[in-house]
LOMIMI-896724 format. One record per residue (C-alpha): residue number from 0; residue in three letters; x, y, z. Coordinates in steps of 0.2 Angstrom, whole numbers, plus 5000, padded with zeros to 4 digits. Each point is the difference from the previous one (the first is absolute). Layout:
<NUM, ALA, <X, Y, Z>>
...
***
This chain:
<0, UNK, <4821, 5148, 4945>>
<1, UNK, <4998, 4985, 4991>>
<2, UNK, <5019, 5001, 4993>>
<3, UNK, <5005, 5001, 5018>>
<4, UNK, <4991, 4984, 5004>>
<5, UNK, <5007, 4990, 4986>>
<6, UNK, <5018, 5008, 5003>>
<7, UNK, <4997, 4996, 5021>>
<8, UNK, <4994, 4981, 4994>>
<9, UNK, <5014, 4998, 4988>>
<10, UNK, <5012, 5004, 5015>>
<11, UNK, <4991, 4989, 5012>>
<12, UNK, <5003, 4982, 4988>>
<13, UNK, <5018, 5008, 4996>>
<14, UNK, <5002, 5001, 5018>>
<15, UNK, <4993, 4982, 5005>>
<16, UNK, <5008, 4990, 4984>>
<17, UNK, <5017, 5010, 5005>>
<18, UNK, <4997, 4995, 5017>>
<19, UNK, <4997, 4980, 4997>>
<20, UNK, <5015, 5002, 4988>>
<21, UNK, <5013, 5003, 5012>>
<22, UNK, <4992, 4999, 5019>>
<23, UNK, <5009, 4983, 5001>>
<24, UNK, <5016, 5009, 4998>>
<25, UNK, <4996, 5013, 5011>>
<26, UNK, <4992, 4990, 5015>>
<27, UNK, <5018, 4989, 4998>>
<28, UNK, <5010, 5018, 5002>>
<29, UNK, <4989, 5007, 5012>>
<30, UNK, <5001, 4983, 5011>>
<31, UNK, <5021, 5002, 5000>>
<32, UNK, <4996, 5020, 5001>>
<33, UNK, <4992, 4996, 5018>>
<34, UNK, <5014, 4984, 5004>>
<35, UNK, <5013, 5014, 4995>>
<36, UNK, <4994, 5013, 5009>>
<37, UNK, <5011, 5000, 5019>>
<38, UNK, <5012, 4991, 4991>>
<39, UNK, <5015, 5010, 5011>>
<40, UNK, <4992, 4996, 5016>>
<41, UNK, <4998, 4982, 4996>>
<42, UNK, <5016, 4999, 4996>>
<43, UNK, <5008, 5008, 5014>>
<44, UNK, <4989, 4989, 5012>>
<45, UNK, <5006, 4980, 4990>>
<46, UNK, <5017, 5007, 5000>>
<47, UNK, <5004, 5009, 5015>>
<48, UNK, <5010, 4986, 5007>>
<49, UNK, <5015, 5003, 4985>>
<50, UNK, <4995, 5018, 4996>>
<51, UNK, <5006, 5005, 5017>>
<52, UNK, <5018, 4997, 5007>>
<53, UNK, <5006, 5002, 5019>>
<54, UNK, <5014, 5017, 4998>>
<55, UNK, <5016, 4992, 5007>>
<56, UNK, <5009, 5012, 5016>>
<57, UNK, <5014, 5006, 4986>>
<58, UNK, <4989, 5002, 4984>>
<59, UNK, <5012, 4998, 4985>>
<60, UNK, <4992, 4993, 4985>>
<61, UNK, <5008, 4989, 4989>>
<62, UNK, <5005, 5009, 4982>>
<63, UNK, <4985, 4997, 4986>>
<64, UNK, <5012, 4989, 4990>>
<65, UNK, <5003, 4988, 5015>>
<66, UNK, <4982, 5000, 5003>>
<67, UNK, <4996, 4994, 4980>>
<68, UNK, <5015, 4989, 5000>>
<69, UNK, <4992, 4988, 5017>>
<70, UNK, <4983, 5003, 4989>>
<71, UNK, <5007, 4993, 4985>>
<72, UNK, <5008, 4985, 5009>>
<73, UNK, <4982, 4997, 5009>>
<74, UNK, <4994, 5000, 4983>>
<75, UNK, <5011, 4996, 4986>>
<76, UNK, <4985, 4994, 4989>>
<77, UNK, <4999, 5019, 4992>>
<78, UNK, <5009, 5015, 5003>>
<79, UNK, <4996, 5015, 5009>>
<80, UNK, <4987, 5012, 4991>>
<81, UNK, <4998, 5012, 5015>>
<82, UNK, <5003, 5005, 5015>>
<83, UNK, <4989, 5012, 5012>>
<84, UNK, <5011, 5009, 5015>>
<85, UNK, <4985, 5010, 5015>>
<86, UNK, <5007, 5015, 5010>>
<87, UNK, <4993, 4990, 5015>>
<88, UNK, <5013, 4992, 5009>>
<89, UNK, <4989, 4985, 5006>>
<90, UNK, <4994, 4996, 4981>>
<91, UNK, <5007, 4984, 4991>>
<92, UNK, <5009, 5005, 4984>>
<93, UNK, <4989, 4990, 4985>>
<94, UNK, <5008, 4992, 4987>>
<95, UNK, <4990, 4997, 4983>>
<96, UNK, <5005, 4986, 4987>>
<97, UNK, <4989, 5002, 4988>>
<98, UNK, <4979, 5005, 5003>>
<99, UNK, <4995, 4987, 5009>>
<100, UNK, <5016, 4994, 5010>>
<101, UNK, <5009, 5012, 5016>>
<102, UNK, <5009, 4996, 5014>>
<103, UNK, <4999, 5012, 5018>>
<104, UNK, <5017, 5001, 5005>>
<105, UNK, <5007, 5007, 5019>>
<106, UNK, <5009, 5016, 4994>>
<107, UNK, <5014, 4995, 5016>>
<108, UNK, <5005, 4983, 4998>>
<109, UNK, <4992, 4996, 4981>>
<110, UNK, <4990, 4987, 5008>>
<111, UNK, <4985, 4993, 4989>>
<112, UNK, <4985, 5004, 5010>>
<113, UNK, <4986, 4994, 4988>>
<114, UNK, <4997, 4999, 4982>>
<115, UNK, <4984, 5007, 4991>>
<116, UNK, <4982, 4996, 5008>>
<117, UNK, <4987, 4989, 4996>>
<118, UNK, <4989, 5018, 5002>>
<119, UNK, <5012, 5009, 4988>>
<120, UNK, <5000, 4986, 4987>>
<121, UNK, <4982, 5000, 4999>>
<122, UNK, <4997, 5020, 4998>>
<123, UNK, <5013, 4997, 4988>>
<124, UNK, <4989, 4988, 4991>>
<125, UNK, <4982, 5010, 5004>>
<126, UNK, <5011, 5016, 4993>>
<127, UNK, <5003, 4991, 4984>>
<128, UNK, <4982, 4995, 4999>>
<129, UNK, <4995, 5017, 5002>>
<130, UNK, <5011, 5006, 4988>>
<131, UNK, <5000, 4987, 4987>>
<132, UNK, <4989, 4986, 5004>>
<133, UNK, <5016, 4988, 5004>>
<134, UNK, <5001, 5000, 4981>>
<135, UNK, <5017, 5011, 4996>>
<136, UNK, <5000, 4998, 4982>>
<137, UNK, <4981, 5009, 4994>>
<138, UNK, <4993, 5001, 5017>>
<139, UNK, <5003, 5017, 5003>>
<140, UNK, <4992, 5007, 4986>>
<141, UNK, <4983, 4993, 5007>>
<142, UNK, <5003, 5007, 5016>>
<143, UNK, <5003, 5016, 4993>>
<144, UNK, <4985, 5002, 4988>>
<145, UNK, <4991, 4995, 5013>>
<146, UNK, <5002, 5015, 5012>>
<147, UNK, <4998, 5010, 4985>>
<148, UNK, <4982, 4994, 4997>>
<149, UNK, <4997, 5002, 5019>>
<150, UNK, <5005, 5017, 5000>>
<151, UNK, <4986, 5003, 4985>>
<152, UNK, <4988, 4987, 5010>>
<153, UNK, <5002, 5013, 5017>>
<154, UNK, <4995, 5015, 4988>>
<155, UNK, <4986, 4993, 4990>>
<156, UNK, <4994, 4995, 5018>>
<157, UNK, <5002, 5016, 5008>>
<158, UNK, <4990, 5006, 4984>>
<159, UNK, <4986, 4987, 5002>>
<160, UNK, <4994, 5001, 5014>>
<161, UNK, <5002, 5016, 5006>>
<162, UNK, <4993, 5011, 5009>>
<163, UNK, <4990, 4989, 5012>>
<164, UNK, <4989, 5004, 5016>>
<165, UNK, <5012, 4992, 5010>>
<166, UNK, <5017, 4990, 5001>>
<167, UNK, <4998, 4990, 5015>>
<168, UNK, <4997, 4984, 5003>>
<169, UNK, <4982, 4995, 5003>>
<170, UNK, <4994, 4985, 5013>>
<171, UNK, <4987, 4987, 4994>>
<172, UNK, <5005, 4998, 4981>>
<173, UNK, <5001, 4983, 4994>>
<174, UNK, <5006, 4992, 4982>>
<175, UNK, <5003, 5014, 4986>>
<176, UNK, <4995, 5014, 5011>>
<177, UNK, <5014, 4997, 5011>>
<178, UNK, <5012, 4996, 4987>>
<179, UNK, <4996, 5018, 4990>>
<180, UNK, <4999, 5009, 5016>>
<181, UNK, <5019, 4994, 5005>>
<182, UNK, <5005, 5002, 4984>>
<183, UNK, <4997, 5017, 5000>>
<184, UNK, <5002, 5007, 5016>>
<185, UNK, <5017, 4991, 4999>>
<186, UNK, <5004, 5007, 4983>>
<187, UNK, <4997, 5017, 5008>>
<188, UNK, <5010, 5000, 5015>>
<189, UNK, <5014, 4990, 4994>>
<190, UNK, <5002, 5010, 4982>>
<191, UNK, <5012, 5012, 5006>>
<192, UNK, <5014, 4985, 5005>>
<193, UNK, <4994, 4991, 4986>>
<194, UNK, <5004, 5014, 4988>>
<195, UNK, <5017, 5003, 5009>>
<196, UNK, <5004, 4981, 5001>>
<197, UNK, <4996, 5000, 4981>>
<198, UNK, <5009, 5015, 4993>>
<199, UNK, <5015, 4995, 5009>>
<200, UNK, <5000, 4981, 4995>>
<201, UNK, <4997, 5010, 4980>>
<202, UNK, <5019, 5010, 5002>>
<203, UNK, <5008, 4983, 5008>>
<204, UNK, <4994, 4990, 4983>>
<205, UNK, <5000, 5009, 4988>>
<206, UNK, <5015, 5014, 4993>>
<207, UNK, <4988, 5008, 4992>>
<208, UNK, <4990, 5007, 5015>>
<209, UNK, <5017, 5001, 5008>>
<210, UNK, <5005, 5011, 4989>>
<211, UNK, <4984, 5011, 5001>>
<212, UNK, <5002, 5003, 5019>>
<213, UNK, <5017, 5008, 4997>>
<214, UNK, <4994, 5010, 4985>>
<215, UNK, <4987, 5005, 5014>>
<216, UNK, <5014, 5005, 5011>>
<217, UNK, <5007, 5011, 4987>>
<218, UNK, <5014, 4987, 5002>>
<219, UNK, <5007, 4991, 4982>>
<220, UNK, <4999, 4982, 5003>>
<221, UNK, <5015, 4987, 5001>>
<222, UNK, <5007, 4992, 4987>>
<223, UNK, <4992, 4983, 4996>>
<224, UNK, <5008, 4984, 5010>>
<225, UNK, <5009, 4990, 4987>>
<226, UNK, <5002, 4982, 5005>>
<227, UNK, <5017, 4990, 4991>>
<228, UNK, <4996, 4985, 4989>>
<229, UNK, <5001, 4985, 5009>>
<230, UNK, <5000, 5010, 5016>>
<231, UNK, <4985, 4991, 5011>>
<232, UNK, <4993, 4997, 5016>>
<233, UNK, <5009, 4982, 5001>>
<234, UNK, <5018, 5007, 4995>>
<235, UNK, <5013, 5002, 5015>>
<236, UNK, <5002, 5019, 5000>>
<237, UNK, <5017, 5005, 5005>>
<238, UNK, <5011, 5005, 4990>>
<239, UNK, <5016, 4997, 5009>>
<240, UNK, <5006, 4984, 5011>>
<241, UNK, <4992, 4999, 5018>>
<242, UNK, <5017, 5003, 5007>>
<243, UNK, <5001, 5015, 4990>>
<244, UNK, <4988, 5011, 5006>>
<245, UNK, <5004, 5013, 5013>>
<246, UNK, <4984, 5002, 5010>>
<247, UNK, <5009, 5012, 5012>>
<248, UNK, <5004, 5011, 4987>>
<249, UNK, <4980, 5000, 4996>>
<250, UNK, <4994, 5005, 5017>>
<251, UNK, <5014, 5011, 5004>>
<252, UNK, <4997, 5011, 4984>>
<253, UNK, <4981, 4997, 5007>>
<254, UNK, <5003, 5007, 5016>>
<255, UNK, <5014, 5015, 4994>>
<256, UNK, <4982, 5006, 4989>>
<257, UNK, <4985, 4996, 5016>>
<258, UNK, <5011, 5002, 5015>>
<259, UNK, <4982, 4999, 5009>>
<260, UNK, <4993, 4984, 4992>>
<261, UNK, <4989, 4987, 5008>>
<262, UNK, <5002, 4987, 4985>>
<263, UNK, <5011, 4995, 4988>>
<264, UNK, <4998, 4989, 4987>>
<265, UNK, <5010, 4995, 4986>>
<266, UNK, <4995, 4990, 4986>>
<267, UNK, <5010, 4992, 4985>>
<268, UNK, <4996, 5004, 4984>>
<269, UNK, <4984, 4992, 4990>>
<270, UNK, <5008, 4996, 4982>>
<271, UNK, <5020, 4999, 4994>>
<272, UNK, <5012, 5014, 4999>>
<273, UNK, <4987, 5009, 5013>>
<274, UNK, <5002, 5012, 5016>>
<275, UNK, <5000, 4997, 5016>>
<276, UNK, <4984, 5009, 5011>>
<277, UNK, <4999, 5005, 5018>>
<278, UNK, <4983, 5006, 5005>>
<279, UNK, <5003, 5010, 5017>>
<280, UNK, <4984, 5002, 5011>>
<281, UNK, <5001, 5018, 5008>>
<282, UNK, <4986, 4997, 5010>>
<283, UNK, <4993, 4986, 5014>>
<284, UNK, <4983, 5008, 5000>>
<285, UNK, <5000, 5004, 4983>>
<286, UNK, <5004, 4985, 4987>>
<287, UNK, <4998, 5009, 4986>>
<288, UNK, <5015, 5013, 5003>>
<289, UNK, <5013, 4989, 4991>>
<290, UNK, <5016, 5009, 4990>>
<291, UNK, <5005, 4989, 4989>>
<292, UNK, <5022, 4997, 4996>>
<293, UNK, <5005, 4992, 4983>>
<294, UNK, <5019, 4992, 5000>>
<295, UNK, <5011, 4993, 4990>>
<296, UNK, <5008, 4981, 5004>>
<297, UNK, <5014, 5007, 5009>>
<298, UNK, <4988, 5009, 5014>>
<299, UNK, <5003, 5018, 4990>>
<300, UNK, <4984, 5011, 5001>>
<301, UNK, <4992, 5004, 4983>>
<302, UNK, <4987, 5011, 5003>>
<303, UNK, <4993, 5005, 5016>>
<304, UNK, <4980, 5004, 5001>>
<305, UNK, <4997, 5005, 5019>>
<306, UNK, <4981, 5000, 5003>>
<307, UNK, <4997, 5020, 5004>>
<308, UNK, <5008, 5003, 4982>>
<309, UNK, <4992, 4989, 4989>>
<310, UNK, <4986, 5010, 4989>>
<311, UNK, <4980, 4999, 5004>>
<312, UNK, <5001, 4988, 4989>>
<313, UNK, <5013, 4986, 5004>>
<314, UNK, <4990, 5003, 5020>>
<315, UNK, <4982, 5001, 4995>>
<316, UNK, <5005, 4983, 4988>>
<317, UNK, <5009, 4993, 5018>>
<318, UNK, <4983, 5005, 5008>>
<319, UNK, <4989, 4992, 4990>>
<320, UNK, <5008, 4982, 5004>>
<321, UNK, <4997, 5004, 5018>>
<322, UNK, <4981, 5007, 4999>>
<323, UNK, <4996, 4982, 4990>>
<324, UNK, <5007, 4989, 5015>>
<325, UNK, <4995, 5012, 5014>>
<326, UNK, <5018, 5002, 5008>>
<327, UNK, <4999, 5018, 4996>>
<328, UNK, <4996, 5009, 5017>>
<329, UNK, <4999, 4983, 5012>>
<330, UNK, <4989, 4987, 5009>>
<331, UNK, <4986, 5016, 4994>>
<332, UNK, <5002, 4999, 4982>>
<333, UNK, <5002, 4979, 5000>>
<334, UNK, <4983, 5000, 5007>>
<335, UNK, <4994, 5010, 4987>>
<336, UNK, <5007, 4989, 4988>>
<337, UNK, <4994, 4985, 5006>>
<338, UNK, <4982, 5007, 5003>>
<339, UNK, <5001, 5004, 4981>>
<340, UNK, <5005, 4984, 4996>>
<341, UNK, <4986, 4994, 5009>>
<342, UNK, <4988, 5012, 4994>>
<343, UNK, <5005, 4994, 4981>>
<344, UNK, <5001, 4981, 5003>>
<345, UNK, <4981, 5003, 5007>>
<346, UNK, <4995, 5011, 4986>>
<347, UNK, <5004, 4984, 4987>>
<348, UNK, <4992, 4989, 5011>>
<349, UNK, <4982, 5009, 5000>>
<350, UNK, <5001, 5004, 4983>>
<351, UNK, <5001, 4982, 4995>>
<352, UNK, <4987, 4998, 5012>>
<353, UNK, <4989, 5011, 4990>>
<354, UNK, <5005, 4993, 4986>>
<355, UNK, <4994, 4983, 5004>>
<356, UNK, <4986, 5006, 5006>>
<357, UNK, <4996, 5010, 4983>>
<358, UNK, <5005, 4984, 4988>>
<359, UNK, <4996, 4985, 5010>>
<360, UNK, <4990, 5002, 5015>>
<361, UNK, <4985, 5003, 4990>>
<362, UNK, <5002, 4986, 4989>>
<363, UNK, <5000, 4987, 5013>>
<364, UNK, <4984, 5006, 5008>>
<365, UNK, <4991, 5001, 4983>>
<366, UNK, <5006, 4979, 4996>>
***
């Protein structure tokens, strides 16, 4: 008995010193978790204006290489990185340049209908704060140790405090009672999507735990990604002249594979001497079906990895990038996302709560 008390108290401080560690981080992830969370729909709502296009009375679209060429001359500061073709025939084609630069382009006339949102720009930035505090270099690794403590703070938690009379909110409770009451009713209800959220965020950072889910799978994981010297985020990426590429040849070869695609994307490569990549979304409803193409420069297909082939592996790895943002079955599972966000930005905030209560509170009343 008394070794459970002392192993139940030892978890308790590991629990609150882990927790004032790293809440900062994780109240600044969970914040952007909940910014992030109807992402699409925002999107869709700022951008309606150049994301939809009237259909002409004879709908012929112009090739794929005159739509990048009229990109190219609206934008010569930087060459074309990608380019996104929707099934839809009253959906603008979008142009990429880059991450943080596109153009919406009519897909009839090659008219420039808008360039990248003020709303996109800033997910853009509240994404990289999510991801890597804005700090590219070493933030990353913070972010990342972070959800791995929270994962251990949800379980110690569960641990804790359970089991208790009740998990629902009670009326009337003021200062610390309050504060431990949310924070573990809260803890409860949210742990599932928390668990979820921090499992999935574990196989996105790290290849270790990536590499576990496949083994899980019964599925040998992929080779490791091996990034060129002097290949970097900053460096142009083609690796042929703009005039060069062939994008018709890409979405052709695209379309010959998924005759019934919604989208295609294309995407130059990331580092020198690298592949082209079309990611070739089978589903409207369902983001997550994506095959995926790899191509040569010349628009020749190199491998072919249509979604309903790929092992348990490659699909639950595809899945786990989806459960963490909450686009995996719709509008349903964003709310659940942003509810867990929610759920975990409160949870750091009423454990700091109690924690100033516990260090400070009474110190003040006793001076």
């Amino acid at each position: 008995m008394a070794s459970g008390y002392a192993f139940k108290r030892f978890l308790f401080w590991t629990h609150l010193v882990t927790g004032l560690t790293v809440g900062a981080v994780l109240l600044v992830m969970a914040v952007t978790g909940t910014l992030m969370a109807f992402e699409p729909q925002i999107l869709e709502w700022t951008e309606k204006d150049v994301r939809h296009v009237p259909v002409p009375a004879v709908a012929a679209r112009l090739s794929v290489n005159e739509i990048a060429a009229k990109a190219f001359l609206a934008h010569p500061q930087a060459p074309v990185s990608g380019i996104t073709l929707d099934a839809d025939p009253k959906i603008s084609v979008l142009v990429n340049f880059g991450r943080d630069e596109a153009l919406f382009m009519n897909p009839y006339n090659g008219q420039v209908l808008g360039k990248m949102s003020g709303a996109r720009q800033a997910f853009n930035f509240i994404e990289s704060i999510h991801r890597y505090l804005a700090l590219k270099d070493r933030g990353h690794h913070v972010t990342h140790a972070a959800n791995f403590f929270f994962l251990g703070l949800a379980l110690s938690g569960l641990y804790l405090w359970w089991p208790r009379k009740t998990m629902a909110f009670k009326s009337g409770l003021k200062g610390k009672a309050k504060d431990w009451n949310w924070h573990n009713v809260i803890g409860f209800w949210c742990l599932p999507m928390i668990l979820v959220t921090t499992l999935t965020g574990l196989v996105m950072s790290y290849t270790w735990a990536s590499n576990l889910l496949f083994r899980m799978t019964g599925n040998e994981p992929p080779p490791p990604f091996q990034r060129m010297a002097g290949a970097g985020a900053g460096q142009k990426p083609l690796t042929v002249e703009h005039a060069e590429i062939n994008w018709d040849m890409f979405f052709k070869n695209a379309e010959n594979q998924a005759p019934r695609w919604n989208t295609i994307s294309v995407r130059t490569p990331k580092e020198l001497g690298g592949t082209f990549a079309a990611i070739v979304q089978d589903s409207k409803n369902f983001s997550w079906k994506r095959s995926q193409m790899t191509l040569d420069a010349a628009g020749n297909v190199v491998k072919w990895e249509p979604f309903s082939e790929m092992n348990t592996g490659r699909k639950a790895r595809i899945w786990a990038r989806y459960l963490h943002t909450g686009e995996s079955f719709g509008f349903v599972t964003q709310i659940i996302a942003f509810v867990s966000a929610c759920g975990a930005g409160m949870l750091v905030w009423t454990g700091f709560a109690m924690a100033w209560r516990r260090f400070f509170t009474s110190k003040i009343a006793q001076v």
